[in-house]
C-alpha positions as CSV (number, residue, x, y, z in Angstrom):
1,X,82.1,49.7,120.8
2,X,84.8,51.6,122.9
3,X,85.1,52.0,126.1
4,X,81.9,54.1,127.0
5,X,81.3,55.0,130.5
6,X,78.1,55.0,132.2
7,X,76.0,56.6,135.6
8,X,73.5,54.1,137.1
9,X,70.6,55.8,138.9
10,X,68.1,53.7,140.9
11,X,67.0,53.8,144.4
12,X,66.1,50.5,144.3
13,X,69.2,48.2,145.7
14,X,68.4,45.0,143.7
15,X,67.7,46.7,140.1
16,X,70.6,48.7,141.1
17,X,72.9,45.8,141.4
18,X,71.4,44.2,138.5
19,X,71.8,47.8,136.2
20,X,75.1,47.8,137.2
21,X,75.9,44.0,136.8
22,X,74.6,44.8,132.8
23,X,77.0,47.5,132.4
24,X,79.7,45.8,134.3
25,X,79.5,42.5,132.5
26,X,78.9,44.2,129.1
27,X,82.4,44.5,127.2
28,X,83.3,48.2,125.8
29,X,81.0,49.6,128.6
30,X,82.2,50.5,132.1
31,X,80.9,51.6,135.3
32,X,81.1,54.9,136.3
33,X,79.3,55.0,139.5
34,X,75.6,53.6,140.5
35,X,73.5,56.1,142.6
36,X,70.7,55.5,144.8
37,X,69.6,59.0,144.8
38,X,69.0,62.4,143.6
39,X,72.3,64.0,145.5
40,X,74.5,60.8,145.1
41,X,74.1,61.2,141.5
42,X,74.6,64.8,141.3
43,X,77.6,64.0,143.3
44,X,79.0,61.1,141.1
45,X,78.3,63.5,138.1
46,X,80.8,66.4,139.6
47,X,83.7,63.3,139.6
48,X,83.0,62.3,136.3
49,X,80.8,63.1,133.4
50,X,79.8,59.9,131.8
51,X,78.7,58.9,127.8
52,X,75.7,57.5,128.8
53,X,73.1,58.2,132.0
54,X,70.6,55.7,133.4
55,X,68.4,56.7,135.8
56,X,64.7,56.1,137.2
57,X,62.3,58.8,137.8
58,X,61.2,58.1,141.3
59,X,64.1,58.8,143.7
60,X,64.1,59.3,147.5
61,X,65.1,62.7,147.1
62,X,63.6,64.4,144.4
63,X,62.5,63.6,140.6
64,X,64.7,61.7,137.5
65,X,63.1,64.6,136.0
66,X,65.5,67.4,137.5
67,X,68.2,65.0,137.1
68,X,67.6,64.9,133.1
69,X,67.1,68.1,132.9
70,X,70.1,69.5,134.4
71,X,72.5,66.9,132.6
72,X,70.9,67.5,129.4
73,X,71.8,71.2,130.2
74,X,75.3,71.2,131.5
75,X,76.7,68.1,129.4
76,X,74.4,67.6,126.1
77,X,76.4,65.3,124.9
78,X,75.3,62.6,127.2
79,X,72.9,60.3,126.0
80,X,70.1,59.5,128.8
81,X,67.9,56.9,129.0
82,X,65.0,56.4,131.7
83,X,64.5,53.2,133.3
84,X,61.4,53.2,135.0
85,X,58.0,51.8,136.1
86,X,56.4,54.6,134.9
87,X,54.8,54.6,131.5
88,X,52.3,56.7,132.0
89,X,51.9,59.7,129.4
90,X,52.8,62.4,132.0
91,X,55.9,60.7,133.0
92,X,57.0,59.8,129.1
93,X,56.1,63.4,128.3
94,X,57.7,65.5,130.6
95,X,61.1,63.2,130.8
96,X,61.3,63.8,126.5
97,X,60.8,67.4,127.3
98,X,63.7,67.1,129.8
99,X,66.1,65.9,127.4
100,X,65.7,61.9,127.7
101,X,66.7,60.0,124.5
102,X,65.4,56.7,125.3
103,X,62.4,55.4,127.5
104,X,62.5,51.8,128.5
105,X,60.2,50.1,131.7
106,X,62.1,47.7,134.0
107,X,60.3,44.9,133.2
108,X,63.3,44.3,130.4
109,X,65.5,41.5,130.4
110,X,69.0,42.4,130.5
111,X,69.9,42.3,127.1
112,X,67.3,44.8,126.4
113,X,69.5,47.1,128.9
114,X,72.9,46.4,127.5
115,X,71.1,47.0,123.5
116,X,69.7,50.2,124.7
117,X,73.3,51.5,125.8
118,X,74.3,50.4,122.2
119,X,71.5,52.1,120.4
120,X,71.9,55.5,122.6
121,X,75.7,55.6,121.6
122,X,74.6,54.6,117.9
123,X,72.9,57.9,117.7
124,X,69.2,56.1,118.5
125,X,66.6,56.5,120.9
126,X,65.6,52.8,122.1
127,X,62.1,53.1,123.7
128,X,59.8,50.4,125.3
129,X,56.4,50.0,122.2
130,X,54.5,50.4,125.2
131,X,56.0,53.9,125.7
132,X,55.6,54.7,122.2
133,X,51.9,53.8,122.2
134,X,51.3,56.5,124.8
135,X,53.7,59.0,122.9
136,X,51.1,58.3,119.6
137,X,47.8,58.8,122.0
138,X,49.0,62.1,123.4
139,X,50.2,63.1,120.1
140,X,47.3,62.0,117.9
141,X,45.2,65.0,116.0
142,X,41.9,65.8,117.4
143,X,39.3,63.7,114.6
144,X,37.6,67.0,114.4
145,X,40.5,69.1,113.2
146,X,39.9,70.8,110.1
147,X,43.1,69.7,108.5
148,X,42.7,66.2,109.2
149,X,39.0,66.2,107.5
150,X,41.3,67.5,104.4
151,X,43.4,64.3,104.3
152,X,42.6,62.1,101.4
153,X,40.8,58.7,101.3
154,X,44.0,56.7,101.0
155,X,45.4,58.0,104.1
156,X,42.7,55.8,106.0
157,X,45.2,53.0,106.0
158,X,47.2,54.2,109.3
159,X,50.4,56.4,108.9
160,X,51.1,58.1,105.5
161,X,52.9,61.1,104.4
162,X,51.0,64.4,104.7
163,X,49.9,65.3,100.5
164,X,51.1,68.8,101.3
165,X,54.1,69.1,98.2
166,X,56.4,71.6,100.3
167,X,56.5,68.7,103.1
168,X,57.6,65.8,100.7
169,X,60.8,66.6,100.1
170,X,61.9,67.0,103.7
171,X,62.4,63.2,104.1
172,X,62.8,60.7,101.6
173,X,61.1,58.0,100.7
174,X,62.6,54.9,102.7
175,X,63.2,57.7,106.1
176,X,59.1,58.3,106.5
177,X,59.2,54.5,105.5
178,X,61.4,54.2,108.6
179,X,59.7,56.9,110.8
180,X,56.5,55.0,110.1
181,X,57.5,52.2,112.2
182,X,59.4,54.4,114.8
183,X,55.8,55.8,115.5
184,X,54.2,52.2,115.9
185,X,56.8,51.4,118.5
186,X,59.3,48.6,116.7
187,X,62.2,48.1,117.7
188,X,65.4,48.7,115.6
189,X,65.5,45.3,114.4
190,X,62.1,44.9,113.4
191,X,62.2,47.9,111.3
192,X,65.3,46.2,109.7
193,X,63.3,42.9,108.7
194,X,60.0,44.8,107.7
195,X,61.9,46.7,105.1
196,X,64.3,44.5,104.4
197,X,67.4,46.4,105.3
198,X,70.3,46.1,107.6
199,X,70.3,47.5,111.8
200,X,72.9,49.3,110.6
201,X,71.4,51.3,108.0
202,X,67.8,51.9,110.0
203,X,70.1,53.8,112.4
204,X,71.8,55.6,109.8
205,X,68.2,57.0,107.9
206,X,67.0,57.5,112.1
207,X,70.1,59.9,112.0
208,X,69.2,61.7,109.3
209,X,65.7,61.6,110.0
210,X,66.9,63.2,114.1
211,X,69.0,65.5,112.3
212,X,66.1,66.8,109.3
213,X,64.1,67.3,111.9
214,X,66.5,69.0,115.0
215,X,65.2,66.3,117.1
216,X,66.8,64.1,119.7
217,X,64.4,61.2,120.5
218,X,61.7,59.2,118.7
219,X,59.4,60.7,120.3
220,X,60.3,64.3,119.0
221,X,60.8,62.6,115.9
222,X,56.8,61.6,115.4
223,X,55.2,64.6,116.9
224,X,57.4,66.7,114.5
225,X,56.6,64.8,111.8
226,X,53.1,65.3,112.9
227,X,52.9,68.6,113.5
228,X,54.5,69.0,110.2
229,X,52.6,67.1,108.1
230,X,54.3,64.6,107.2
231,X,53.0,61.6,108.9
232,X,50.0,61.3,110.8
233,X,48.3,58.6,112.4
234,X,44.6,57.5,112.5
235,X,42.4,56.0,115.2
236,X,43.2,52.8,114.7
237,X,47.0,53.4,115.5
């Protein structure tokens, strides 16, 4: 990885110091600043843009929320992730609205932190299975929906491709293969070993699958692929 730069926001003084200490300590990534609030950040922004943006939702003066929202905004090329104790489907929703690209709680061990940065700057969206859990809840069709009475017997088995035949072609194969797990919250490497590929080329069909679908996040990703028919996910998910 080259040098990427990174904004640490967190109120919090000790998960502060440890956020930074990951970054810090992490070689190809430096520090750009670590804000304990709304304004500081906005502040440490106006010096320098950074490549990547950490921040928690809860600050002392005002919400993560706005802060995603305007950096998303003004510099879209940043990747953000939210590192919170939120999870929530309100929060999860409304910071993927915003323009977050990953989701993580702070109940991660460090390593979790400094892979996220890498996934973000791979083109991924790392996000907590916790998180993704209550992205599938709020997503999930209603069991009375006309459409979903429609869906075939075989379908019954969790996440499957919609039957429609002008939806099929939009992904191939192995990508709803790899969506399929996105949606059941694994992580990058679990996807690898379930289908027997490399990290490396999970993130490459995750980019295709982002850009097929003019998403940014994983989240986006499933209830796209949802509302298009070409996943879905049963009760029992």
């Amino acid at each position: 990885m080259s040098n990427c730069r990174v904004l640490v926001v967190e109120d919090d003084p000790a998960t502060r110091e440890r956020l930074a200490a990951v970054v810090q300590a992490e070689p190809g990534l430096s520090l750009t600043a670590a804000a304990d609030s709304l304004s500081a950040a906005r502040r440490a922004l106006a010096d320098e843009v950074p490549e990547v943006l950490l921040t928690d939702l809860g600050l002392p003066d005002g919400s993560g929320i706005e802060l995603i929202a305007e950096v998303a905004t003004a510099h879209p090329s940043v990747e953000i992730a939210v590192m919170t104790v939120f999870a929530d489907e309100r929060h999860v929703i409304e910071a993927i609205e915003a323009g977050a690209t990953g989701y993580l709680l702070k109940d991660g061990d460090d390593a979790s932190v400094s892979d996220a940065i890498r996934q973000l700057v791979d083109g991924g969206s790392p996000i907590s299975p916790s998180i993704a859990r209550h992205v599938l809840r709020r997503l999930a069709p209603s069991p009375k929906a006309p459409v979903a009475a429609q869906d075939p017997p075989a379908a019954a088995a969790g996440l499957n491709p919609s039957p429609a035949a002008g939806d099929k072609s939009l992904l191939t194969d192995r990508e709803t293969d790899v969506l399929r797990q996105i949606a059941k919250g694994f992580s990058y490497g679990e996807i690898a070993e379930a289908l027997g590929i490399s990290v490396h080329t999970v993130t490459t069909h995750i980019k295709s699958i982002y850009r097929k679908l003019a998403v940014r996040s994983r989240g986006e990703a499933v209830f796209e692929a949802m509302q298009m028919g070409l996943i879905r996910v049963d009760s029992q998910t």
